[in-house]
Structure formats: structure tokens, C-alpha cells
MIDOSE-1310 file (N, C-alpha, C; in nm, 2 decimals, decimal comma, always signed):
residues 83
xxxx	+0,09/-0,12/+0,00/+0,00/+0,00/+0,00/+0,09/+0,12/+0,00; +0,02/+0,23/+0,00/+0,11/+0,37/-0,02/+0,18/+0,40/+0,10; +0,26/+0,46/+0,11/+0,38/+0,52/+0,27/+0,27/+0,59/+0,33; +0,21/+0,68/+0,27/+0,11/+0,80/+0,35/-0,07/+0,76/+0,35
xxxx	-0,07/+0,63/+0,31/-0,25/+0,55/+0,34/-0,20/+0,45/+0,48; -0,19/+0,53/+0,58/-0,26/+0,44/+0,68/-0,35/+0,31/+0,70; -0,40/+0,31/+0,68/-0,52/+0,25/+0,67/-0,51/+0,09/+0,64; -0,50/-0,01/+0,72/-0,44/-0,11/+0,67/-0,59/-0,21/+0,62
xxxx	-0,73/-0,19/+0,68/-0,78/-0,25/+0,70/-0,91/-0,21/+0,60; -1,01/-0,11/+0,68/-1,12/-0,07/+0,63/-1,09/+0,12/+0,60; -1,09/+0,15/+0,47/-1,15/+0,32/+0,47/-1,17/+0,39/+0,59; -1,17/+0,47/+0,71/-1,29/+0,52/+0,74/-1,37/+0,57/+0,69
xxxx	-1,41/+0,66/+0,55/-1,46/+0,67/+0,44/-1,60/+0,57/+0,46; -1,60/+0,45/+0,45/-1,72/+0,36/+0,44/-1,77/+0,39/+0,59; -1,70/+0,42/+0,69/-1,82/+0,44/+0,82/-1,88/+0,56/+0,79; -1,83/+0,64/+0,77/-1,88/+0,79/+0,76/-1,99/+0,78/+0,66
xxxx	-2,01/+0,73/+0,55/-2,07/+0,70/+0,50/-2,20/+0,64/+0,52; -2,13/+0,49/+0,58/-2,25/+0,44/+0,67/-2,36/+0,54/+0,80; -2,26/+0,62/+0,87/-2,30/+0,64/+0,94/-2,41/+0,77/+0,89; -2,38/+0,84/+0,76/-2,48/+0,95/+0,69/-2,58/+0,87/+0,69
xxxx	-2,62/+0,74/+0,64/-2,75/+0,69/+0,61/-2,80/+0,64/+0,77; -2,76/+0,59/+0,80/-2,82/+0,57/+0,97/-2,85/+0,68/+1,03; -2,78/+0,79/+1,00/-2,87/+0,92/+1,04/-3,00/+0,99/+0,99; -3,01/+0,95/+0,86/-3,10/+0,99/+0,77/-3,22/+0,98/+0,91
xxxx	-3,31/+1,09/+0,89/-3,48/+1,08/+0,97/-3,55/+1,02/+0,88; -3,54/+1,02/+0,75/-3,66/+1,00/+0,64/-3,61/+0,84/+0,59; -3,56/+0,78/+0,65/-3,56/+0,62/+0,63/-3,55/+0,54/+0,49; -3,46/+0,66/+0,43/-3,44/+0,62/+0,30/-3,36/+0,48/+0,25
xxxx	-3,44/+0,45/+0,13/-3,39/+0,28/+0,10/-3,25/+0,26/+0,03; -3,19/+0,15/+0,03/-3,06/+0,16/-0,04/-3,10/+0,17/-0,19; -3,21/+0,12/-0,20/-3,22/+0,09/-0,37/-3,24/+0,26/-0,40; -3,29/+0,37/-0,32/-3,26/+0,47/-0,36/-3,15/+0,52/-0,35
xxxx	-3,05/+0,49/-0,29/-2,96/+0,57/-0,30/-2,88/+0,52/-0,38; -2,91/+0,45/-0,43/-2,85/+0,33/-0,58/-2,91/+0,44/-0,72; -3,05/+0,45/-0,71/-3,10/+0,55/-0,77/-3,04/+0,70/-0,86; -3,07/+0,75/-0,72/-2,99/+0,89/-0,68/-2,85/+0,90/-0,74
xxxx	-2,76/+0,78/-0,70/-2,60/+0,84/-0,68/-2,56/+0,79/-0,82; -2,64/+0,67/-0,88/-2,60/+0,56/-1,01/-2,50/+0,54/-0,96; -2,53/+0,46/-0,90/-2,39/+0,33/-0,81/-2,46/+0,22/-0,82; -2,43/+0,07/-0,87/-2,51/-0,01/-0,89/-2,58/-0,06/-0,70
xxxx	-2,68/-0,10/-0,76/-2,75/-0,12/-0,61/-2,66/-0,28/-0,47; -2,57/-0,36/-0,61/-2,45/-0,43/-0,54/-2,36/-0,33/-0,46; -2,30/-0,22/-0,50/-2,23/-0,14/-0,47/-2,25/-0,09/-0,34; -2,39/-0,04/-0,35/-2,45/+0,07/-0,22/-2,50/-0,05/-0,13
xxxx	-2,51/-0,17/-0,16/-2,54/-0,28/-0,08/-2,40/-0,29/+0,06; -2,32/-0,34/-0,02/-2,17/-0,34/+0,03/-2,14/-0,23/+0,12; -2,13/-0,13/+0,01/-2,09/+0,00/+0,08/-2,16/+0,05/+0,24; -2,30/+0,04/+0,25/-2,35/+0,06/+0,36/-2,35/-0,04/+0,50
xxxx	-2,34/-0,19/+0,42/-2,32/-0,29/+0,53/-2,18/-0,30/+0,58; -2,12/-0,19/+0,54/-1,97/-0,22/+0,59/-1,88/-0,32/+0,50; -1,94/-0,38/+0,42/-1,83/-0,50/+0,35/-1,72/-0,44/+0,25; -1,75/-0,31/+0,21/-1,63/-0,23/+0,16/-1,48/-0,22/+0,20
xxxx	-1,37/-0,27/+0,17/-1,27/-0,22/+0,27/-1,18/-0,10/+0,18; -1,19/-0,09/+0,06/-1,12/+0,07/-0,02/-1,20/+0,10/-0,13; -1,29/+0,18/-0,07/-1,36/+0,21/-0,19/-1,30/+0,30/-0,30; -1,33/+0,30/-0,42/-1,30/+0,43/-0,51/-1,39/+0,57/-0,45
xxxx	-1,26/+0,70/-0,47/-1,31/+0,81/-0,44/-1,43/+0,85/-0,52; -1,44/+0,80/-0,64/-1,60/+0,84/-0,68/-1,72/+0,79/-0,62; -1,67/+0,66/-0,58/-1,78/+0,62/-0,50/-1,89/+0,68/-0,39; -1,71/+0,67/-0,27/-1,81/+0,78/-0,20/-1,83/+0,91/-0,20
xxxx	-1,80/+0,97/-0,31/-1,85/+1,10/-0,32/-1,99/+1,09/-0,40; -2,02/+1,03/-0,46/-2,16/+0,93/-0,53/-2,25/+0,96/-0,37; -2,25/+0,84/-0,29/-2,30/+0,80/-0,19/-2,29/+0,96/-0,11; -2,16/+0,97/-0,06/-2,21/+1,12/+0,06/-2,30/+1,22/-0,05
xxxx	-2,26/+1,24/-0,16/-2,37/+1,38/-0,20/-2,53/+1,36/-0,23; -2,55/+1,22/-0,21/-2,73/+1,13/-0,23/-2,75/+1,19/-0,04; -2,67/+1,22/+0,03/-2,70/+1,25/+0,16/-2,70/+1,40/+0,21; -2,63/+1,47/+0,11/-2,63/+1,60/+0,15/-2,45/+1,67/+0,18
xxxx	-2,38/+1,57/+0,15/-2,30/+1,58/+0,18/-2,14/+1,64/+0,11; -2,06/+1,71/+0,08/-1,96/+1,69/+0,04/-1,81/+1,69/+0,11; -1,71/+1,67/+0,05/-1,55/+1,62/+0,13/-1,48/+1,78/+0,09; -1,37/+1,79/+0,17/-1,28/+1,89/+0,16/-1,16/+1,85/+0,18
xxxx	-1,07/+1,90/+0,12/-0,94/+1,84/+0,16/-0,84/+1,95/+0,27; -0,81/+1,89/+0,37/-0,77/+2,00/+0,50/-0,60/+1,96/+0,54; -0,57/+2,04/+0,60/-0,42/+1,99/+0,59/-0,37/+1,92/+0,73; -0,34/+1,80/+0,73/-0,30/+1,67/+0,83/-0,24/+1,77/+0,91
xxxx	-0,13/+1,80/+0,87/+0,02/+1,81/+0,93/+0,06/+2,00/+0,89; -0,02/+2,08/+0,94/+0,01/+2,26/+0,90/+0,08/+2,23/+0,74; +0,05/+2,20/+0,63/+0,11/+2,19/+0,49/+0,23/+2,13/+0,48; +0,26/+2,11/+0,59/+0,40/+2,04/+0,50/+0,41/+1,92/+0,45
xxx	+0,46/+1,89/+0,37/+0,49/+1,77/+0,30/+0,53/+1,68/+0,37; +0,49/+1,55/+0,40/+0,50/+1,42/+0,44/+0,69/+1,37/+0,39; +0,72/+1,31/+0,46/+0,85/+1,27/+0,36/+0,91/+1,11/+0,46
């Protein structure tokens, strides 16, 4: 894997995600947000039960914006370069 992806296991990416639709009040179905995002409804299946472990960045940007959602990119470490 990359020097600077942590991440050995699962995204956090897929909880955060998960965790947008468990928030939802209006008890929306996955087959809509399969709908909404055109992510096959296998995809948004996976994706919300957790079985994801790296998703592609389009993905969840697909899935967070069917919720309201968008990502920013902020700086880890005050800008400096990782080395």
C-alpha cells in the first residue's frame, strides 16, 4: 500500500458514510440511493453494510452527496509535506 494511506484494514470513508444513512430521519432505501447516486444497487449494498474495505473516491463521493454531503481536503500536518 502507499507510505502516506494508513489505513491497513477498512477506509474510514465507508463508516462515515454508513454512518450518513443511519442518520438519515426519512428512512431512505438503499435501492434509492442506488437511484440517486448511479452506483449499482451491489455497490451501495456493500458499501453501507460495511463490506467495503477501499472504496474508489467516486464512489463515496456518489453515496455522501445522495445524503447531503460533500468532502474537503484540510491539511493533516500545518502543509508540510509528508516525507
Amino acid at each position: 500500500m502507499y507510505k502516506t494511506y494508513s489505513f491497513r484494514r477498512q477506509d474510514p470513508a465507508v463508516k462515515q458514510v454508513r454512518q450518513m444513512f443511519l442518520d438519515r430521519e426519512d428512512d431512505m432505501k438503499k435501492v434509492e440511493v442506488s437511484r440517486l447516486s448511479n452506483l449499482s444497487p451491489n455497490t451501495v449494498y456493500r458499501l453501507l453494510a460495511g463490506k467495503t474495505m477501499l472504496p474508489r473516491n467516486a464512489t463515496i463521493e456518489a453515496a455522501g452527496r445522495v445524503f447531503g454531503y460533500k468532502r474537503e481536503w484540510v491539511s493533516a500536518n500545518g502543509g508540510r509535506r509528508n516525507r
